[in-house]
C-alpha positions as semicolon CSV with decimal commas, in nm:
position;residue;x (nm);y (nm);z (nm)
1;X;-9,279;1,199;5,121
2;X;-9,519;1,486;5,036
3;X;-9,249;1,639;4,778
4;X;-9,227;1,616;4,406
5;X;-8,882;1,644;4,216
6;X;-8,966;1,827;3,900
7;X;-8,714;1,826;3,594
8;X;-8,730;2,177;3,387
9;X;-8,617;2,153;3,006
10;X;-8,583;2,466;2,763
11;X;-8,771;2,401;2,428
12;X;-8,627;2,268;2,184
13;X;-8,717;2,505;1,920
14;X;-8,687;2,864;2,107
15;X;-9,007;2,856;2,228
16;X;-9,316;2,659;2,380
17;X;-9,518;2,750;2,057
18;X;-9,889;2,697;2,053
19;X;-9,901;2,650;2,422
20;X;-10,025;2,817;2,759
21;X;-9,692;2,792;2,873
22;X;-9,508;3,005;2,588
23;X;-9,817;3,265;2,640
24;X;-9,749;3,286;3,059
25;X;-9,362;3,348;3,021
26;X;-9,441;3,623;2,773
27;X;-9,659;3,789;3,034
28;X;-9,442;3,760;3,341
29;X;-9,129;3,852;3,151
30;X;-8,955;3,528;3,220
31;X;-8,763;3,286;2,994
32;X;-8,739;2,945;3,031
33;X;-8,469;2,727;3,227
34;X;-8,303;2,409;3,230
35;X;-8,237;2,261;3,591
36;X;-8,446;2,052;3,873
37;X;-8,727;2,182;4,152
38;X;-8,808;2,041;4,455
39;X;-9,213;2,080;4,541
40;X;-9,424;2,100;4,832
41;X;-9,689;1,885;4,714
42;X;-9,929;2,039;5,007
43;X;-9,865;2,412;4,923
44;X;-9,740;2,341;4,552
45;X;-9,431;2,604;4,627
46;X;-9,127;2,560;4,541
47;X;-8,885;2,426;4,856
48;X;-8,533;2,452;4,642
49;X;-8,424;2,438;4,272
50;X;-8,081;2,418;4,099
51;X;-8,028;2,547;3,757
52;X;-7,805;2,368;3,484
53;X;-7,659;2,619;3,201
54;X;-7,425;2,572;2,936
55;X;-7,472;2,312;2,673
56;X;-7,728;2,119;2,880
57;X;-8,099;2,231;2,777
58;X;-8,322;1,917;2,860
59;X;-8,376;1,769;3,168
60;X;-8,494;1,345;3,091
61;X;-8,452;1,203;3,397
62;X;-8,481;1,299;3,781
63;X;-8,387;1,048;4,040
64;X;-8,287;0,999;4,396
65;X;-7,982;0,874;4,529
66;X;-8,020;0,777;4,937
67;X;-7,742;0,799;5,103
68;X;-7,510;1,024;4,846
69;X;-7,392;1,345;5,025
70;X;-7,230;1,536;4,699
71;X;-7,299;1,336;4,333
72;X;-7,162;1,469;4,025
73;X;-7,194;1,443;3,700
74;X;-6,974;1,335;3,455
75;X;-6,933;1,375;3,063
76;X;-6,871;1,008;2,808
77;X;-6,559;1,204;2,701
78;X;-6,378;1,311;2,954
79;X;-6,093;1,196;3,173
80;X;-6,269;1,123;3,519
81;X;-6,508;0,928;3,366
82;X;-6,240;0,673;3,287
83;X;-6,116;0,651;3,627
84;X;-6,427;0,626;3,829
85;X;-6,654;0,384;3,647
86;X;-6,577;0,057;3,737
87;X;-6,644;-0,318;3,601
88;X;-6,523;-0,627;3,626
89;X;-6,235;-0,674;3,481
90;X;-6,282;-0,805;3,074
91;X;-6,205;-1,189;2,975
92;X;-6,086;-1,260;2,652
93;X;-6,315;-1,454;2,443
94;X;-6,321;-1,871;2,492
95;X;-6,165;-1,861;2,860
């Protein structure tokens, strides 16, 4: 407990327009960042963060996975996907 997993997008359009955020990165010379931050609630500082470039820019979803040592992600289209996502086997219709 006491820590808050916090998921950072970039904006969609460029910029946080019309808010204080867009207005506070501007005056500390800092851009904007897609990746995950791990928060002391207590202190509100920042514990540990990883940062996610490429094609990713929005962060939806942060959760946590007890007992997992080293998760990855995977994309819908590529080849690993189809080897480690398992189901029960498929029955053909009427059987």
């Amino acid at each position: 407990g006491g820590h808050a997993f916090v998921g950072l997008s970039k904006p969609r359009y460029k910029r946080f327009e019309g808010l204080k955020l867009d207005e506070r990165l501007k005056a500390t010379d800092s851009e904007p960042w897609c990746g995950v931050q791990v928060i002391d609630l207590k202190t509100g500082t920042c514990l540990q963060w990883f940062r996610v470039d490429g094609a990713v820019a929005e962060i939806f979803d942060v959760a946590l996975l007890p007992g997992v040592a080293c998760p990855m992600a995977l994309g819908f289209a590529s080849n690993e996907i189809k080897a480690l996502i398992t189901h029960d086997p498929l029955k053909p219709e009427g059987t």
